[in-house]
PDB file with one MODEL, atoms N, CA, C and O in Angstrom:
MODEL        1
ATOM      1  N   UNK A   1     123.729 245.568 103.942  1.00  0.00           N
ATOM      2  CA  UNK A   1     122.648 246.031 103.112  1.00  0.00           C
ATOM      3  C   UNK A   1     122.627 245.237 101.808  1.00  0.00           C
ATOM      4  O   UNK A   1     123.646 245.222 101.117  1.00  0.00           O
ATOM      5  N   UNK A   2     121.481 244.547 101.410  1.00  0.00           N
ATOM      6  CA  UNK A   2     121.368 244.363 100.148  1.00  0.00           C
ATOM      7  C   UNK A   2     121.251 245.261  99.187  1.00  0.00           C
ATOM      8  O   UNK A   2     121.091 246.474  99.321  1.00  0.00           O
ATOM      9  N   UNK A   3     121.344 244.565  98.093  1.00  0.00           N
ATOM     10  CA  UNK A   3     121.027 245.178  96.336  1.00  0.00           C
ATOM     11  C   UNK A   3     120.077 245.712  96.692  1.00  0.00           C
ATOM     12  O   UNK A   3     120.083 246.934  96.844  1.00  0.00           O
ATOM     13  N   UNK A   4     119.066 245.023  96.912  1.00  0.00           N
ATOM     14  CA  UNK A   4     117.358 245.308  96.472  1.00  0.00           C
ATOM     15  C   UNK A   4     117.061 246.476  97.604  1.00  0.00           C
ATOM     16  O   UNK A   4     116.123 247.248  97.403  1.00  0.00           O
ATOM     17  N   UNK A   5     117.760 246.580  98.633  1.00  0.00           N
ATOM     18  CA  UNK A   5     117.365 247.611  99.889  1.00  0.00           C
ATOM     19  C   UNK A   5     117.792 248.916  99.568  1.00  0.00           C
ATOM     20  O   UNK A   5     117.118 249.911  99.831  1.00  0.00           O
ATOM     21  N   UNK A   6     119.432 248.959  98.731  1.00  0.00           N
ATOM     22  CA  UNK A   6     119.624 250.025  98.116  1.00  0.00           C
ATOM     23  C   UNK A   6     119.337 250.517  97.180  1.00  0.00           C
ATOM     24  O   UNK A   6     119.700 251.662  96.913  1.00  0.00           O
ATOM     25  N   UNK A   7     118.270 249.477  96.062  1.00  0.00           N
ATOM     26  CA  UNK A   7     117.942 250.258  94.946  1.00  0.00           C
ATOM     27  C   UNK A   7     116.317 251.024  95.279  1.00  0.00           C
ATOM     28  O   UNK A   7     115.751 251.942  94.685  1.00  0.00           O
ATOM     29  N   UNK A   8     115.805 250.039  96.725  1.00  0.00           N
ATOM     30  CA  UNK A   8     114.445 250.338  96.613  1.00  0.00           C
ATOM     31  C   UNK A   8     115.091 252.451  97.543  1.00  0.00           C
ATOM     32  O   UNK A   8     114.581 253.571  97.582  1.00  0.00           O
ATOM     33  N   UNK A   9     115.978 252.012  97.892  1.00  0.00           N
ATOM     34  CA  UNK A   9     115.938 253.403  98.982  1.00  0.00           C
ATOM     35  C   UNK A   9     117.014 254.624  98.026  1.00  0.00           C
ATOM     36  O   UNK A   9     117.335 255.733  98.453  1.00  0.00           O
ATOM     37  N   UNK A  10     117.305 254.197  97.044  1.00  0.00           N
ATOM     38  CA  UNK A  10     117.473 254.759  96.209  1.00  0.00           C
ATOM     39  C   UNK A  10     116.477 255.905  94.878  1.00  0.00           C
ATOM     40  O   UNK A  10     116.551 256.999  94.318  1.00  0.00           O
ATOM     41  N   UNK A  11     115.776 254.909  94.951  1.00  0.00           N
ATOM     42  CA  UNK A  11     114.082 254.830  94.045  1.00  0.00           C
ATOM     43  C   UNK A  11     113.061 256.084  95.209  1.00  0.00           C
ATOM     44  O   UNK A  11     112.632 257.236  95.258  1.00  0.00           O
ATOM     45  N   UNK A  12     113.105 255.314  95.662  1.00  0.00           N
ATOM     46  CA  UNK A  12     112.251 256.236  97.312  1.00  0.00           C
ATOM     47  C   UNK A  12     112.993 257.729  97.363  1.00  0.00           C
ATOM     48  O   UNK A  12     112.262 258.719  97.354  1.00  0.00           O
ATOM     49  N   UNK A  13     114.132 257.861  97.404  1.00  0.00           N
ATOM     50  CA  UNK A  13     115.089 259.310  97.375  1.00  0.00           C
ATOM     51  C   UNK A  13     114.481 259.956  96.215  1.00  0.00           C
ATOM     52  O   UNK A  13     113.792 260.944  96.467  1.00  0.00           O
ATOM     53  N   UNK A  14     114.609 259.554  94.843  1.00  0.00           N
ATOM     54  CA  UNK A  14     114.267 260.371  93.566  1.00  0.00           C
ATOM     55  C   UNK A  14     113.257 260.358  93.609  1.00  0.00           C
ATOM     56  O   UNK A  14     112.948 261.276  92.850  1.00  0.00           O
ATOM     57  N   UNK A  15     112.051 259.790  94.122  1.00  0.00           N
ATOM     58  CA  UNK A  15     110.449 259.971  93.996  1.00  0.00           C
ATOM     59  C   UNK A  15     110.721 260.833  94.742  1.00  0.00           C
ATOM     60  O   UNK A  15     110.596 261.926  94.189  1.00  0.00           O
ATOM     61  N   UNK A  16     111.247 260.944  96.400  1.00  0.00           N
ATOM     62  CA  UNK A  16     110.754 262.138  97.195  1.00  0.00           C
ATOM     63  C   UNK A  16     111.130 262.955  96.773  1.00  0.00           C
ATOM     64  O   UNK A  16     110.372 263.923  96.729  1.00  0.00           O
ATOM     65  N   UNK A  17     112.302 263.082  96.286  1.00  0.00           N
ATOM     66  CA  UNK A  17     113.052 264.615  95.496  1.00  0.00           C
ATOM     67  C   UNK A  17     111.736 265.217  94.452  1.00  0.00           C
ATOM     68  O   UNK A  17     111.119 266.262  94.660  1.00  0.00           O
ATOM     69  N   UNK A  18     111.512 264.294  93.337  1.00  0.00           N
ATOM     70  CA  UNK A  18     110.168 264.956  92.236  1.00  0.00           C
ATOM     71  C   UNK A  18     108.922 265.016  93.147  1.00  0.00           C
ATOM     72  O   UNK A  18     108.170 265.866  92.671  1.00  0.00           O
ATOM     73  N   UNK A  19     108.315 264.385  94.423  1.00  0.00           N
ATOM     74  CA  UNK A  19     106.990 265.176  94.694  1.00  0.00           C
ATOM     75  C   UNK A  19     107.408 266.417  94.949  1.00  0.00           C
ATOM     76  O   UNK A  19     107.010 267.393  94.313  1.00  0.00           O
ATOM     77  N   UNK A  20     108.382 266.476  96.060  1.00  0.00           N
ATOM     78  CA  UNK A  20     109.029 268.091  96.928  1.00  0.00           C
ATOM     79  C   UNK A  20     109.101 269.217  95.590  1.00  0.00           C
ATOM     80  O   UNK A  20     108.606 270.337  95.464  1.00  0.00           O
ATOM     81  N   UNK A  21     109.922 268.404  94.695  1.00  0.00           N
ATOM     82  CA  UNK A  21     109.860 269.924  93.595  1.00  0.00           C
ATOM     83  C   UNK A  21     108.531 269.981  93.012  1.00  0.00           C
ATOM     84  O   UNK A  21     108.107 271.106  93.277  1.00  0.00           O
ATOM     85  N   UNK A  22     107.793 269.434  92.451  1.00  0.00           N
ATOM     86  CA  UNK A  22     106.167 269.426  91.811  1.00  0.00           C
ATOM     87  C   UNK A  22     105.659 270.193  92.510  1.00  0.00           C
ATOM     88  O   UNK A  22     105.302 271.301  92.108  1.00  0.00           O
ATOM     89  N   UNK A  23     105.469 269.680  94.026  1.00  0.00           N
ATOM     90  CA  UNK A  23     104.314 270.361  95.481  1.00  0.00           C
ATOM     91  C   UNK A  23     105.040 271.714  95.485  1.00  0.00           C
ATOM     92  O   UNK A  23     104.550 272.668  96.089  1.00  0.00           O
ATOM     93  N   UNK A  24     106.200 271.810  94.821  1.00  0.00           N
ATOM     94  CA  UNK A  24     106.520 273.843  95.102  1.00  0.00           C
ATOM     95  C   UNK A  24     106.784 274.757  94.361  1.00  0.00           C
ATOM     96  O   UNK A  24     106.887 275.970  94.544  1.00  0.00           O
ATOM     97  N   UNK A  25     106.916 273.972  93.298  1.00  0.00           N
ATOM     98  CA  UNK A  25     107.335 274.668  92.142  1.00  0.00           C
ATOM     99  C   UNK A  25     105.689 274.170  90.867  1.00  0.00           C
ATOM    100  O   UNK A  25     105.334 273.020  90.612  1.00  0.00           O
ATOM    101  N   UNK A  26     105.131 275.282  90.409  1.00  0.00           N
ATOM    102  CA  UNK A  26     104.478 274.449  89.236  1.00  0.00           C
ATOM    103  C   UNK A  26     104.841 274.246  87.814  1.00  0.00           C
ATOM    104  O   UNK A  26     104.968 275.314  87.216  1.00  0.00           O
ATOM    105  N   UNK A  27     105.008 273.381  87.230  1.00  0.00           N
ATOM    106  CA  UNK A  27     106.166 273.320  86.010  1.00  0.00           C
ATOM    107  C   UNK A  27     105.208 274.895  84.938  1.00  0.00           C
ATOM    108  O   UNK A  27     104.036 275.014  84.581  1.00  0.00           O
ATOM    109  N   UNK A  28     105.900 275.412  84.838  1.00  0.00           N
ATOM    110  CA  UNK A  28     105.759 276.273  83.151  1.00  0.00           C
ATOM    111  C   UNK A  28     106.060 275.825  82.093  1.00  0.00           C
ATOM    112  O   UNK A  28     106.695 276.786  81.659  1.00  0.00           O
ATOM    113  N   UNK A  29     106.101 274.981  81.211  1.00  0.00           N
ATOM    114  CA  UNK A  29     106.749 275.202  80.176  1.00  0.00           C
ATOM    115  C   UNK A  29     107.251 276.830  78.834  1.00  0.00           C
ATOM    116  O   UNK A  29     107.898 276.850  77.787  1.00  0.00           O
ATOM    117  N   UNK A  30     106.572 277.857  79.588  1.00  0.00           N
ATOM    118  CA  UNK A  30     106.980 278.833  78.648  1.00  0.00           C
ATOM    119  C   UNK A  30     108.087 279.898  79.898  1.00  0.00           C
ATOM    120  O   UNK A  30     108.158 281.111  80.095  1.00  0.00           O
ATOM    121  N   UNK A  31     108.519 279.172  80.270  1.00  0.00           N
ATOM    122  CA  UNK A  31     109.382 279.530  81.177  1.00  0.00           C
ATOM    123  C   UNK A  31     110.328 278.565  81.642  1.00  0.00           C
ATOM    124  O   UNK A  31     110.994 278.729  82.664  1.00  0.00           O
ATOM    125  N   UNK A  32     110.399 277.475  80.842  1.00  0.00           N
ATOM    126  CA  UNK A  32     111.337 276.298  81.567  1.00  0.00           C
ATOM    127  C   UNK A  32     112.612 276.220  81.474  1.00  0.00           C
ATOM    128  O   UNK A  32     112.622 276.487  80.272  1.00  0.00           O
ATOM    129  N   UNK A  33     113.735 276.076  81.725  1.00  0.00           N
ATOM    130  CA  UNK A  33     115.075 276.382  81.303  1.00  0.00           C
ATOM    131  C   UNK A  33     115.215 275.160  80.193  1.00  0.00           C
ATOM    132  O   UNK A  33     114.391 274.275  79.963  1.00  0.00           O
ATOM    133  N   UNK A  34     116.408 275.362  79.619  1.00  0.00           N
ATOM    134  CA  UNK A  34     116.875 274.913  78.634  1.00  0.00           C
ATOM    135  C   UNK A  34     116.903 273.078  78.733  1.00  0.00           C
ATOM    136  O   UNK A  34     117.395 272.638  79.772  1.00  0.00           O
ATOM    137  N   UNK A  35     116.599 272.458  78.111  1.00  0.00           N
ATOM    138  CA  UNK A  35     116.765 270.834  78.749  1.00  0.00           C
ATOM    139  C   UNK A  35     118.346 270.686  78.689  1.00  0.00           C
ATOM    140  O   UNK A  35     119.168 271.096  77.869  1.00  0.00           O
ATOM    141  N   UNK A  36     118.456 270.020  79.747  1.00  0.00           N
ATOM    142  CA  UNK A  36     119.432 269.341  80.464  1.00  0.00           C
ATOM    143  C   UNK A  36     120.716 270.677  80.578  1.00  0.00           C
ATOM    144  O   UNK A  36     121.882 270.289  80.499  1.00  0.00           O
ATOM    145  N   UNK A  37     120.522 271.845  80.718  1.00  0.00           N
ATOM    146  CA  UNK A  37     121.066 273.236  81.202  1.00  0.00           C
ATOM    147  C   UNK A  37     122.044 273.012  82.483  1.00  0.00           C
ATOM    148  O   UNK A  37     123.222 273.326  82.651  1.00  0.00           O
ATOM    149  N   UNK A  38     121.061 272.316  83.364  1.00  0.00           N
ATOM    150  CA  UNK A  38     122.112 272.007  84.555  1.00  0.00           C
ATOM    151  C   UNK A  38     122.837 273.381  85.233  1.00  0.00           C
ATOM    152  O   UNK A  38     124.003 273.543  85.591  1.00  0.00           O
ATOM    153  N   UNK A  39     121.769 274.235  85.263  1.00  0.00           N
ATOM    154  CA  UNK A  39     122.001 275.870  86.097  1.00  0.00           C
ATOM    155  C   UNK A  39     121.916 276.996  85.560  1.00  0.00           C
ATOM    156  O   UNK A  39     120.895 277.599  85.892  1.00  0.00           O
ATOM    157  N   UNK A  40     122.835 277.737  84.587  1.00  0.00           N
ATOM    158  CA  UNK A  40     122.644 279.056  84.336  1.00  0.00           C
ATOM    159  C   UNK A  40     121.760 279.312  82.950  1.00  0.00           C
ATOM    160  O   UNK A  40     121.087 280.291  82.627  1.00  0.00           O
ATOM    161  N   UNK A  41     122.018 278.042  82.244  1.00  0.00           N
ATOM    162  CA  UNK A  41     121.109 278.097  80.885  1.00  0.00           C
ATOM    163  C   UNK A  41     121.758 278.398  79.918  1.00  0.00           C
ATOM    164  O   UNK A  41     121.439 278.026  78.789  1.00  0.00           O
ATOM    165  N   UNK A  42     123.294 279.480  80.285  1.00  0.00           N
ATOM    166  CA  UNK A  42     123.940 279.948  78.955  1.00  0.00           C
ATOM    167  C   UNK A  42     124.654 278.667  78.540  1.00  0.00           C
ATOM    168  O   UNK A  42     124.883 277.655  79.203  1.00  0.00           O
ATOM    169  N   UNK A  43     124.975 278.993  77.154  1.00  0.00           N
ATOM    170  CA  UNK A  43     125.311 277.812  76.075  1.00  0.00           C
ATOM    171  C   UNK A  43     126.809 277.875  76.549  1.00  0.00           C
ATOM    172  O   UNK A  43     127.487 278.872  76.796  1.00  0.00           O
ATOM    173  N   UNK A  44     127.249 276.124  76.627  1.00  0.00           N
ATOM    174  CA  UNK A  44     128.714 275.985  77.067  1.00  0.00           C
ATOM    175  C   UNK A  44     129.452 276.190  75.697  1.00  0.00           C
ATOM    176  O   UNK A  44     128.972 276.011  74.577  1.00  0.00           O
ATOM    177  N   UNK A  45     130.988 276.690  76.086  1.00  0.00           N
ATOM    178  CA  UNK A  45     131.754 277.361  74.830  1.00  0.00           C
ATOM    179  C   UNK A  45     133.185 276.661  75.630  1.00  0.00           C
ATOM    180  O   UNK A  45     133.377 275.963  76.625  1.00  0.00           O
ATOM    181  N   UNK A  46     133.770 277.102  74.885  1.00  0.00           N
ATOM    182  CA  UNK A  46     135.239 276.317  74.819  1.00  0.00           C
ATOM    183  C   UNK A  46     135.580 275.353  73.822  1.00  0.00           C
ATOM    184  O   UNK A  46     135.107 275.368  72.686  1.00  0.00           O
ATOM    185  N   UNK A  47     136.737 274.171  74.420  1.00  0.00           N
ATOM    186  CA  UNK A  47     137.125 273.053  73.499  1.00  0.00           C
ATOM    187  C   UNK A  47     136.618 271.821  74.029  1.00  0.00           C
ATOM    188  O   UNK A  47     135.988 271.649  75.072  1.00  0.00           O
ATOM    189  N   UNK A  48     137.008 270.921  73.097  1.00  0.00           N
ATOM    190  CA  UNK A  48     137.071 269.459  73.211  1.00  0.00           C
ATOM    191  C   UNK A  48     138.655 269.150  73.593  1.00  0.00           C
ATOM    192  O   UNK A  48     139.659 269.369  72.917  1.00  0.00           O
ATOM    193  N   UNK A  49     138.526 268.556  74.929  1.00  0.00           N
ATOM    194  CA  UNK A  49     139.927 267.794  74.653  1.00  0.00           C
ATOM    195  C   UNK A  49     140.583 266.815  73.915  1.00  0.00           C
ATOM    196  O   UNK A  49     141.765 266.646  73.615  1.00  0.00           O
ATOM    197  N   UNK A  50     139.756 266.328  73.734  1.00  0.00           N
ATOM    198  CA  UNK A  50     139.701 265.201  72.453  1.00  0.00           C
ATOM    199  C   UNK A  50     139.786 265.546  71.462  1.00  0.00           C
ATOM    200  O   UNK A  50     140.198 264.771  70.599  1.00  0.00           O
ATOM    201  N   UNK A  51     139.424 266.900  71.138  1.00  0.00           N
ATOM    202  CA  UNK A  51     139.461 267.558  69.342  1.00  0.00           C
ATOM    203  C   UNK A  51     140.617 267.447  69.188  1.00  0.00           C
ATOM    204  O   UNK A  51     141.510 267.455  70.036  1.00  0.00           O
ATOM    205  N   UNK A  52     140.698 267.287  67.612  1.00  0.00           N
ATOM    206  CA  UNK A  52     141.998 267.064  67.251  1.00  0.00           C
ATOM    207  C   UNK A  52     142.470 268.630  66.001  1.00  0.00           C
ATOM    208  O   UNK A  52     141.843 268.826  64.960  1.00  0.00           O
ATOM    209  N   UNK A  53     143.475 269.385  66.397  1.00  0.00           N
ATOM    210  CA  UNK A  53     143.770 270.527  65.766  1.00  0.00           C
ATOM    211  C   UNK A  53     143.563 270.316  64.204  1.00  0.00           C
ATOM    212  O   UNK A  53     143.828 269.242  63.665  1.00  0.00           O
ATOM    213  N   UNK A  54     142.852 271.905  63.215  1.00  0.00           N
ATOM    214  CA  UNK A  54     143.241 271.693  62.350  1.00  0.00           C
ATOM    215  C   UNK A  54     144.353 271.730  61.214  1.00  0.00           C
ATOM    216  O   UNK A  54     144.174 271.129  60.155  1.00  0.00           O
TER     217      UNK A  54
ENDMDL
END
């Protein structure tokens, strides 16, 4: 497989994915979840592993 075969069938996957959700879902915006939420919507809590103690 080439580059260009996997990016075009790559490209082709995420277009078909956004018609399928558009054609079934109609967007709301006064109902839209949170941007970039990624499922339940509630706000992530915890640490940074990287934080450094004070």
């Amino acid at each position: 497989m080439t580059r260009a075969f996997t990016a075009s069938l790559a490209l082709l996957l995420v277009a078909g994915l956004l018609a399928f959700d558009l054609a079934n879902w109609a967007p709301n915006p006064y109902q839209a979840p949170a941007m970039l939420a990624f499922g339940s919507g509630s706000v992530a809590s915890g640490g940074f592993c990287g934080a450094l103690p004070n």
